[in-house]
Backbone as CSV, one residue per row, in Angstrom:
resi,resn,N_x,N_y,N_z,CA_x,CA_y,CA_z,C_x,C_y,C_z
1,UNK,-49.350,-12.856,10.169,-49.194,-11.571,10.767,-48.326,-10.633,9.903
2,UNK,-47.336,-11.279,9.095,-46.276,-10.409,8.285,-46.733,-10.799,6.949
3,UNK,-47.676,-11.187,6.835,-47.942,-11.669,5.487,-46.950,-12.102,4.374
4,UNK,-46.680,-13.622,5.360,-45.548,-14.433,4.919,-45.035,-13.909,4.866
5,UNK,-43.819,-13.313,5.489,-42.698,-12.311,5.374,-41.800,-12.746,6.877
6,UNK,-41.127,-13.649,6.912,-40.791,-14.076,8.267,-40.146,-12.876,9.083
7,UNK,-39.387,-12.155,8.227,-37.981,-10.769,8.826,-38.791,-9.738,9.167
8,UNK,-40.003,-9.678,8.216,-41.170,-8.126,8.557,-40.264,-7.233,7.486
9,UNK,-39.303,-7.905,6.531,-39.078,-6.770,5.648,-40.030,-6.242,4.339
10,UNK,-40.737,-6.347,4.587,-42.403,-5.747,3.562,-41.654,-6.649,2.090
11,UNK,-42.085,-7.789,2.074,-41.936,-8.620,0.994,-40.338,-8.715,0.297
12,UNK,-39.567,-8.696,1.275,-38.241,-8.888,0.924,-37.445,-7.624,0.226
13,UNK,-38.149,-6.743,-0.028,-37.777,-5.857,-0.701,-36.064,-4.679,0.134
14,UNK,-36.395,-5.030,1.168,-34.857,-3.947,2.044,-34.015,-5.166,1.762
15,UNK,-34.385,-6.503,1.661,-32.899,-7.886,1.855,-32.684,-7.373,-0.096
16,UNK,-33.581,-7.104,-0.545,-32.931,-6.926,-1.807,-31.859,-5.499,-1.909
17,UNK,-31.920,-4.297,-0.964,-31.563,-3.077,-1.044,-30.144,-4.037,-0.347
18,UNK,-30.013,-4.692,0.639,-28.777,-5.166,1.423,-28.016,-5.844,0.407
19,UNK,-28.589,-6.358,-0.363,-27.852,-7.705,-1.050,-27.112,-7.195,-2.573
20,UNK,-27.475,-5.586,-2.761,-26.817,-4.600,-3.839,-26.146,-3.901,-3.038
21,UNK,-25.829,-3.268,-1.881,-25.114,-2.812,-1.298,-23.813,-3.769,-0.971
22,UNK,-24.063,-5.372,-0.396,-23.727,-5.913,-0.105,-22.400,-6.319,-1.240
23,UNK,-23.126,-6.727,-2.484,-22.852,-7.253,-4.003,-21.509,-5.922,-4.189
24,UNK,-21.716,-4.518,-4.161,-21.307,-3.522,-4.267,-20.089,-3.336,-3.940
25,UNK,-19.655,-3.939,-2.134,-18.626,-3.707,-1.207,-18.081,-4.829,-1.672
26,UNK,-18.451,-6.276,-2.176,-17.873,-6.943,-2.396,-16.822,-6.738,-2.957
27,UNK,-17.345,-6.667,-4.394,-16.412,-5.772,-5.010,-15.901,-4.760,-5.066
28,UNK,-15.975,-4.046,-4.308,-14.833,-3.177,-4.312,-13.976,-3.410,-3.505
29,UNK,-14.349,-4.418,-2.696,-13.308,-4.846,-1.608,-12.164,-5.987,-2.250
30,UNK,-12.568,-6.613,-3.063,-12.072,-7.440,-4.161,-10.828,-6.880,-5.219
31,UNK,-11.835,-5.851,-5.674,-10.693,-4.064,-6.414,-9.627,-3.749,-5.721
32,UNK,-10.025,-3.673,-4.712,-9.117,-3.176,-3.701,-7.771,-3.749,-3.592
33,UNK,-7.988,-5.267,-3.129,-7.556,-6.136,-3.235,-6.609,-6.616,-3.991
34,UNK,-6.615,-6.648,-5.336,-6.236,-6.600,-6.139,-4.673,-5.294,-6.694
35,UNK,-5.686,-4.229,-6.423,-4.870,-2.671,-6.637,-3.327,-2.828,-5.914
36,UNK,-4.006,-3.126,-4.145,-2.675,-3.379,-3.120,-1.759,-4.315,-3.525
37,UNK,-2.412,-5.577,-4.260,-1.591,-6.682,-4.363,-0.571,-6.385,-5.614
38,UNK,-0.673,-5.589,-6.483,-0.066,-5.049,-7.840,1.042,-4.198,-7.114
39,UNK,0.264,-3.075,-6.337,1.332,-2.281,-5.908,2.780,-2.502,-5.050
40,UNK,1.838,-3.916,-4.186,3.123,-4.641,-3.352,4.090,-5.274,-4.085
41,UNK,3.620,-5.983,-5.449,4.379,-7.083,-5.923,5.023,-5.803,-7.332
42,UNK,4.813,-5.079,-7.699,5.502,-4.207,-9.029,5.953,-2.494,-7.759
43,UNK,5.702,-2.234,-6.887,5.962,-1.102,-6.650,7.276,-0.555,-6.367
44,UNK,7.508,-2.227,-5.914,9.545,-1.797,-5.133,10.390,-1.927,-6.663
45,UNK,10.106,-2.290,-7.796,10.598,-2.054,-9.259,10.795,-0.764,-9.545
46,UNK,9.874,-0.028,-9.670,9.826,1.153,-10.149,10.712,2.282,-9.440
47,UNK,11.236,1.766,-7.744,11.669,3.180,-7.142,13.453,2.835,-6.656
48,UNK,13.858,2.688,-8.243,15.248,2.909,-8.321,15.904,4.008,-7.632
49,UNK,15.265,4.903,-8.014,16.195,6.481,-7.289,15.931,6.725,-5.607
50,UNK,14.456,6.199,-5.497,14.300,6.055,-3.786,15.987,5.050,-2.773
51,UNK,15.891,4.546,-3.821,16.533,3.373,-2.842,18.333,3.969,-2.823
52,UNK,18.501,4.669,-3.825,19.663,5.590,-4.082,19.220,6.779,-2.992
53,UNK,18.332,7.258,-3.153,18.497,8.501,-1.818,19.003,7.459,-0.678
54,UNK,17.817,6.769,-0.042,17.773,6.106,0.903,19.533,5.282,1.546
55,UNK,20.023,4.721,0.302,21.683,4.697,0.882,22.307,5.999,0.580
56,UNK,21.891,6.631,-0.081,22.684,8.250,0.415,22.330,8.501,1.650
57,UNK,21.223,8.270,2.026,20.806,8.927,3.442,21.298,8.495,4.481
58,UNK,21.744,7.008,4.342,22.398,6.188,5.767,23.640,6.767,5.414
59,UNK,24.503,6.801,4.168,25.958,7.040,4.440,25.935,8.523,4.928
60,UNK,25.129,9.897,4.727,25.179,10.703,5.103,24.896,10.314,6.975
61,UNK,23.967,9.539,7.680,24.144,9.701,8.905,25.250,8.588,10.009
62,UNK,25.614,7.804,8.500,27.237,7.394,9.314,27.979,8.350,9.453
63,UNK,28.658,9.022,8.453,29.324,10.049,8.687,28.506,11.109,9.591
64,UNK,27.352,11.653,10.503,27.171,12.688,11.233,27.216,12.087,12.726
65,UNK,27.440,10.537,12.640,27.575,10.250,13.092,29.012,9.815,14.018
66,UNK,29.789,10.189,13.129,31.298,9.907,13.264,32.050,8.272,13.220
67,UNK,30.867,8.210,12.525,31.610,5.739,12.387,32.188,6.007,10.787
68,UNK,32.304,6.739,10.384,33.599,6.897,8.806,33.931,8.191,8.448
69,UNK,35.237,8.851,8.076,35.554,9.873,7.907,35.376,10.102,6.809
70,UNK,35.756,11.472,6.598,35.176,12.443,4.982,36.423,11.796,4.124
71,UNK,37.345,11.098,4.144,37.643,10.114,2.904,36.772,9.473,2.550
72,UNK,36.152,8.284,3.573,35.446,7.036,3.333,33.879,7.786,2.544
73,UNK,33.852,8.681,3.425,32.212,9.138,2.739,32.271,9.926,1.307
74,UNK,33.298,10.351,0.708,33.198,10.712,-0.398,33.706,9.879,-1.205
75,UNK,34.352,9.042,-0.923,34.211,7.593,-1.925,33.393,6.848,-2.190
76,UNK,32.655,6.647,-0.988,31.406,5.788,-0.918,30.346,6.721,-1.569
77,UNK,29.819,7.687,-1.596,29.360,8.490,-2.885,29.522,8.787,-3.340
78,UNK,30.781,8.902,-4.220,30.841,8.427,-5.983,30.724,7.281,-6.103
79,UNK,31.027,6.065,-5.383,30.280,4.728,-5.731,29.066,4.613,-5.645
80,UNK,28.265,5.233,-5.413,26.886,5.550,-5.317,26.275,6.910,-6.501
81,UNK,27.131,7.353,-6.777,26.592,8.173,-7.980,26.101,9.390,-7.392
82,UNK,26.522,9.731,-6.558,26.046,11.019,-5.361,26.591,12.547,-5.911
Protein backbone atom coordinates (compact mmCIF):
# COMPACT_ATOMS: atom_id res chain seq x y z
CA UNK A 1 0.00 0.00 0.00
CA UNK A 2 3.05 2.45 0.84
CA UNK A 3 5.16 0.87 -1.45
CA UNK A 4 7.35 -0.63 1.12
CA UNK A 5 7.55 2.42 2.99
CA UNK A 6 6.25 1.34 6.50
CA UNK A 7 6.04 5.44 8.01
CA UNK A 8 4.29 6.58 4.42
CA UNK A 9 7.33 8.91 4.31
CA UNK A 10 7.54 8.67 0.27
CA UNK A 11 10.73 6.46 0.35
CA UNK A 12 12.36 7.72 3.43
CA UNK A 13 13.17 10.80 2.07
CA UNK A 14 11.45 13.49 5.15
CA UNK A 15 13.45 10.72 7.93
CA UNK A 16 16.39 11.89 5.85
CA UNK A 17 15.26 15.88 6.10
CA UNK A 18 14.78 14.90 10.23
CA UNK A 19 17.99 13.18 10.63
CA UNK A 20 20.04 16.66 9.15
CA UNK A 21 18.03 18.76 11.18
CA UNK A 22 18.36 16.40 13.88
CA UNK A 23 22.48 15.87 13.17
CA UNK A 24 22.36 19.91 13.11
CA UNK A 25 20.82 20.57 16.83
CA UNK A 26 23.01 18.03 17.91
CA UNK A 27 25.59 19.91 17.49
CA UNK A 28 24.94 22.85 18.29
CA UNK A 29 23.63 21.72 21.36
CA UNK A 30 27.04 20.08 21.99
CA UNK A 31 28.69 23.90 20.96
CA UNK A 32 26.72 25.12 23.26
CA UNK A 33 27.72 23.02 25.71
CA UNK A 34 30.92 23.38 25.56
CA UNK A 35 30.88 27.55 25.18
CA UNK A 36 28.88 27.50 28.88
CA UNK A 37 31.27 25.04 30.23
CA UNK A 38 34.51 27.44 29.31
CA UNK A 39 32.66 30.36 30.48
CA UNK A 40 31.76 28.72 33.92
CA UNK A 41 35.16 27.23 34.51
CA UNK A 42 37.59 30.56 33.03
CA UNK A 43 34.87 33.37 33.54
CA UNK A 44 35.18 34.06 37.42
CA UNK A 45 39.29 34.61 36.41
CA UNK A 46 38.91 37.29 34.32
CA UNK A 47 36.50 39.63 36.61
CA UNK A 48 39.05 40.93 39.07
CA UNK A 49 37.60 44.48 39.19
CA UNK A 50 33.87 43.03 39.44
CA UNK A 51 34.65 41.41 42.58
CA UNK A 52 36.43 44.80 43.84
CA UNK A 53 33.21 46.79 43.03
CA UNK A 54 31.16 44.08 44.50
CA UNK A 55 33.13 44.39 48.14
CA UNK A 56 33.02 48.07 47.60
CA UNK A 57 29.43 47.67 47.29
CA UNK A 58 28.76 45.62 50.57
CA UNK A 59 31.14 47.95 52.59
CA UNK A 60 29.28 50.91 51.09
CA UNK A 61 25.79 49.26 52.37
CA UNK A 62 27.30 48.38 55.84
CA UNK A 63 27.99 51.70 56.40
CA UNK A 64 24.20 53.01 55.00
CA UNK A 65 23.38 50.80 56.99
CA UNK A 66 24.82 51.98 60.24
CA UNK A 67 26.81 48.39 61.41
CA UNK A 68 30.45 50.55 60.97
CA UNK A 69 31.25 54.13 61.19
CA UNK A 70 32.98 56.56 58.66
CA UNK A 71 36.41 55.62 60.44
CA UNK A 72 35.96 51.89 59.83
CA UNK A 73 34.61 52.54 56.23
CA UNK A 74 37.35 54.64 55.04
CA UNK A 75 39.91 52.34 56.14
CA UNK A 76 38.37 49.48 54.90
CA UNK A 77 38.55 51.27 51.42
CA UNK A 78 41.88 52.08 51.19
CA UNK A 79 42.40 48.46 52.03
CA UNK A 80 40.45 47.80 49.18
CA UNK A 81 41.97 50.29 46.84
CA UNK A 82 38.71 52.44 46.72
Amino acid sequence: MWGGDMMGWGGGWGWGWFGIVHMVLWWFLIILGIVVLAKWLFGGRSGHASGEDRALSILRERYARGEIDKTEFEARKRDLGG
